[in-house]
N, C-alpha and C positions, 0 to 999 in steps of 0.2 A: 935944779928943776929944768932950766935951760939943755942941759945935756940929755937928758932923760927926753923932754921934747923931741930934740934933733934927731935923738936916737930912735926917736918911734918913728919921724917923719920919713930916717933914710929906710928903716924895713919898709914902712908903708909902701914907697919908690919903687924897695927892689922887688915887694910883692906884688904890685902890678906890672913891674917889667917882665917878671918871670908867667907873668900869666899871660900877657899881649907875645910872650915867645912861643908858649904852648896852643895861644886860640888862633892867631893870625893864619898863619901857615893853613890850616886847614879852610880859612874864610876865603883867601885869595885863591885856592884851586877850586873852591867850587867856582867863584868868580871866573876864571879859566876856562870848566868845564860847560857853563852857560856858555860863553862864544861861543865854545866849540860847536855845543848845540846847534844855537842860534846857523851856525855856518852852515851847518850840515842842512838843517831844515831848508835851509833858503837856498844850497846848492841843489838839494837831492828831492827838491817840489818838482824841478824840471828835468830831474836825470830817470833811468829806470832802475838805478840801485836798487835793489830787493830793500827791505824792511831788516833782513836776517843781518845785511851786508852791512850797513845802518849802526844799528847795535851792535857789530863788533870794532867798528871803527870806532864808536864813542868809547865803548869798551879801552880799548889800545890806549885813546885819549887819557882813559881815565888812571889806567895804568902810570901813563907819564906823568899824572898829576897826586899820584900816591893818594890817590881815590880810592877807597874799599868797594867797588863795583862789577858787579859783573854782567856778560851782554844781558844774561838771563833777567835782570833787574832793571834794566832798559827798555822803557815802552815804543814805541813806532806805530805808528797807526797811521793808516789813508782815508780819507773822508772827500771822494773827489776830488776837489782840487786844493784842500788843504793836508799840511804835512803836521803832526802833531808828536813832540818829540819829549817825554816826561819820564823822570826818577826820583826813586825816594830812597836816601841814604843817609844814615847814622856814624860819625865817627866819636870816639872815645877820647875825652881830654883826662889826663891823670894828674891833676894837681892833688898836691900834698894833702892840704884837709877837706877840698871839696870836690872828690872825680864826680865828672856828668859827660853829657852826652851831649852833642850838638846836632842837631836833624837842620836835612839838606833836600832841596825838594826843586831842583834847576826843570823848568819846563821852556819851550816853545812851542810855537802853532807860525806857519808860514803858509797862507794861498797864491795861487799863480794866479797871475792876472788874465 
């Protein structure tokens, strides 16, 4: 009974090891991709970067961060004098008996003072 225990305990182990290898990965690039964000918004409140220039740059970003993203799904918007910088993005986790989808949704807003 003792063996049979241990033995369920070490699957249990390796089944959340192997699921923190598949989910992680994609939680710390969004993580990533918010700085990025964040950066952009708070550099490009006081630059004249187009909007277009904006969205390809996070775009690139997002690329480095094996981000399923494209500019086209990158908001930009000017409201005066703040900068508001918003996307919404889906990646696919494929575990064994329960694939799902994890939704990503990195915003900023920066005003100049």
């Amino acid at each position: 009974m003792n063996r049979l225990k241990s033995l369920f305990g070490i699957l249990v182990l390796i089944a959340v090891g192997y699921s923190g290898w598949k989910v992680l990965p994609p939680v710390f690039s969004n993580y990533r991709f918010e700085d990025a964000c964040e950066s952009e918004a708070l550099i490009n409140s006081y630059s004249t970067k187009s909007d277009n220039e904006i969205r390809n740059t996070l775009a690139a970003k997002a690329r480095d961060y094996d981000i399923p993203l494209s500019a086209d799904q990158i908001n930009v918007t000017r409201n005066g004098s703040e900068l508001a910088i918003w996307a919404d993005y889906t990646v696919h986790i494929d575990l064994p008996l329960v694939p799902f989808d994890l939704n990503f949704h990195p915003a900023t807003k920066n005003k100049r003072i």
